[in-house]
C-alpha positions as CSV (number, residue, x, y, z in Angstrom):
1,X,121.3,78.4,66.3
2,X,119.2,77.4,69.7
3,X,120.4,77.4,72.9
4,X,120.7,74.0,74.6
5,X,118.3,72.7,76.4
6,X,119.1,73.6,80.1
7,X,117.9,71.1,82.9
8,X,115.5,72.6,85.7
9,X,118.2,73.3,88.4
10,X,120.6,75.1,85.2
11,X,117.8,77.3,84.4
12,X,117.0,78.2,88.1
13,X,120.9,79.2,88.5
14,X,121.0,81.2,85.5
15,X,117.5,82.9,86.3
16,X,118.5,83.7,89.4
17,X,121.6,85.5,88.5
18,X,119.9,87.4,85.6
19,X,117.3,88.3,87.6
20,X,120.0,89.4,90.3
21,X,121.7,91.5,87.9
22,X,118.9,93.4,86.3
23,X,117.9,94.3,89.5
24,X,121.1,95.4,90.5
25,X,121.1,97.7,87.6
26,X,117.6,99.3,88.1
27,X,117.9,100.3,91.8
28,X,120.6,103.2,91.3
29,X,117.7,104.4,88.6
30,X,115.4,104.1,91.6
31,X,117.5,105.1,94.3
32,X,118.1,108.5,92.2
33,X,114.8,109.1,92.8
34,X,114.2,108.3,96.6
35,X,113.0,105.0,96.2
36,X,115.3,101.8,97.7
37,X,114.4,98.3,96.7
38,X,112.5,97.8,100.0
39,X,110.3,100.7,99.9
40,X,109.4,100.3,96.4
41,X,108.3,97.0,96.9
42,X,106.1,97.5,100.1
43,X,104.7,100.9,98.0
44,X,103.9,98.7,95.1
45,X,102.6,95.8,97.6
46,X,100.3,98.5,98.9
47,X,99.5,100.1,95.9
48,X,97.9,96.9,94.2
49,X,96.7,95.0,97.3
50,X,95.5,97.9,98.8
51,X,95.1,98.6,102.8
52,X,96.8,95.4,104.8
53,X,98.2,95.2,108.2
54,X,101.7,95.7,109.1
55,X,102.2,91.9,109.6
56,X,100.5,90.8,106.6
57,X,103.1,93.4,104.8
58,X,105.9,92.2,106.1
59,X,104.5,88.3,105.7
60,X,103.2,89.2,101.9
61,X,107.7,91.0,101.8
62,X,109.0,87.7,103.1
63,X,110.8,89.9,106.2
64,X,109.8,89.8,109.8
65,X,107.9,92.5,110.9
66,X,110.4,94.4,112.8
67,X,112.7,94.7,109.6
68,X,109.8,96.9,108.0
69,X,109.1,99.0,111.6
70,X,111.7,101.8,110.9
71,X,110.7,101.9,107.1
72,X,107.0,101.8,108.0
73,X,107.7,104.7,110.8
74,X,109.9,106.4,107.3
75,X,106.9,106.3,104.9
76,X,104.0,107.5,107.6
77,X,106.7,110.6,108.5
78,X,106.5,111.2,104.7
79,X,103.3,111.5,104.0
80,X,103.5,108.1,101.9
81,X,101.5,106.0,103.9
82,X,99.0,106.3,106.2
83,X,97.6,104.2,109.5
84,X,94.7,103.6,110.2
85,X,92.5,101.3,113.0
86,X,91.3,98.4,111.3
87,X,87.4,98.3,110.9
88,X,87.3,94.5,111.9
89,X,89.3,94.4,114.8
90,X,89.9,97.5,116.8
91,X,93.2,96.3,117.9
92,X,95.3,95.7,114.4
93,X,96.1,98.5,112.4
94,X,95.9,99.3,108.4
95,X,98.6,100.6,106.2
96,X,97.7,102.5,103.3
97,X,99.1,103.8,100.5
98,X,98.5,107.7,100.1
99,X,97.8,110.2,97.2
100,X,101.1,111.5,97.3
101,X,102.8,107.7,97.7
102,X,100.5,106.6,94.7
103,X,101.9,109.8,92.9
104,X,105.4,109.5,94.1
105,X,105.8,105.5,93.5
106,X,104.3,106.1,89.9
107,X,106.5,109.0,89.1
108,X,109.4,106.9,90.5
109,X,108.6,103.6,88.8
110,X,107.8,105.9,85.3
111,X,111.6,107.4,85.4
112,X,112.7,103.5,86.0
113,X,110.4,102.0,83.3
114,X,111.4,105.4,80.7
115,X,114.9,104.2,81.3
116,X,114.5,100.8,80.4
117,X,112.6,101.8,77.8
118,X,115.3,103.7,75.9
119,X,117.7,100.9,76.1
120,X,114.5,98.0,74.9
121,X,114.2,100.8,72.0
122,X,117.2,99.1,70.3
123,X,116.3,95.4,70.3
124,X,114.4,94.2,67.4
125,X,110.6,93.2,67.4
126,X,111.2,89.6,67.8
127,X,113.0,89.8,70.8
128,X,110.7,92.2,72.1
129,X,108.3,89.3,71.6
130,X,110.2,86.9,73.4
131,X,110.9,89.7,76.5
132,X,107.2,89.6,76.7
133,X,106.4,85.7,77.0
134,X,109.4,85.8,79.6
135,X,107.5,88.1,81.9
136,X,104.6,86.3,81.8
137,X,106.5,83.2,82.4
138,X,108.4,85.2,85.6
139,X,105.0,86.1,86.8
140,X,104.0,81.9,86.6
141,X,106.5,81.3,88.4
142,X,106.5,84.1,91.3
143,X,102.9,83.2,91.6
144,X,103.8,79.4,92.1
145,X,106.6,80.3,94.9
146,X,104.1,82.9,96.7
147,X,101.5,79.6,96.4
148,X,104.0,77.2,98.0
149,X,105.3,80.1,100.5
150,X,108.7,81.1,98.2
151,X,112.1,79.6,98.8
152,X,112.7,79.8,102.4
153,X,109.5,77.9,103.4
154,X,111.3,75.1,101.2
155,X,114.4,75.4,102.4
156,X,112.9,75.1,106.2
157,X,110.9,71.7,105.2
């Protein structure tokens, strides 16, 4: 039996709070092994973007920049990240992602994505399947709200 067809606004409510809820489930994983939703994220950010500037981290998070000072500040003191003066303008700085944050976010995101892993285990191929062509379709769509500049440049027009 299919589900019924869902109009644009149902689907966005009932994304949302999946998408809510599997998250909420994930960070204690993550958490367990140092890593809150925030830091993961600007370690990730950093980790496929490579070197950026504190602003453009924070614009690229959707936070202002002085939400991500004391977590910046965290993650230099760590050894996770480090600063450095931008090439093209002596007067910015760059944030980069370290060895030992590239080896501590994988081993954290590896225990997170093992985890997962050994609950997926149980679900038959076909829905594997359809897991798969709902990422991709997530991606679509986080790539169309980073396009348009996500929810709250909506909200503000």
């Amino acid at each position: 039996m299919s589900s019924p067809v869902l109009s644009p606004l149902q689907c966005a409510v009932q994304l949302r709070a999946s998408v809510l809820q599997l998250a909420r489930r994930l960070r204690p994983g993550l958490e367990a092994e140092g890593m809150g939703t925030l830091k993961l994220s600007v370690l990730s950010r950093l980790g496929r973007q490579g070197a950026m500037s504190p602003t453009e981290l924070a614009r690229g998070e959707g936070v202002r920049l002085q939400s991500l000072t004391r977590l910046i500040a965290e993650l230099e003191a760590e050894g996770w990240v480090r600063r450095s003066d931008d090439p093209a303008d002596g007067r910015r700085s760059l944030l980069a992602l370290t060895r030992q944050g590239a080896a501590g976010l994988r081993a954290a995101v590896e225990a997170a994505e093992q985890a997962m892993a050994a609950h997926l285990q149980d679900l038959p191929a076909d829905e594997l399947v359809l897991l798969q062509r709902a990422c991709g379709l997530l991606d679509q769509l986080e790539h169309a709200l980073s396009a348009t500049g996500g929810f709250r440049a909506q909200l503000s027009e």
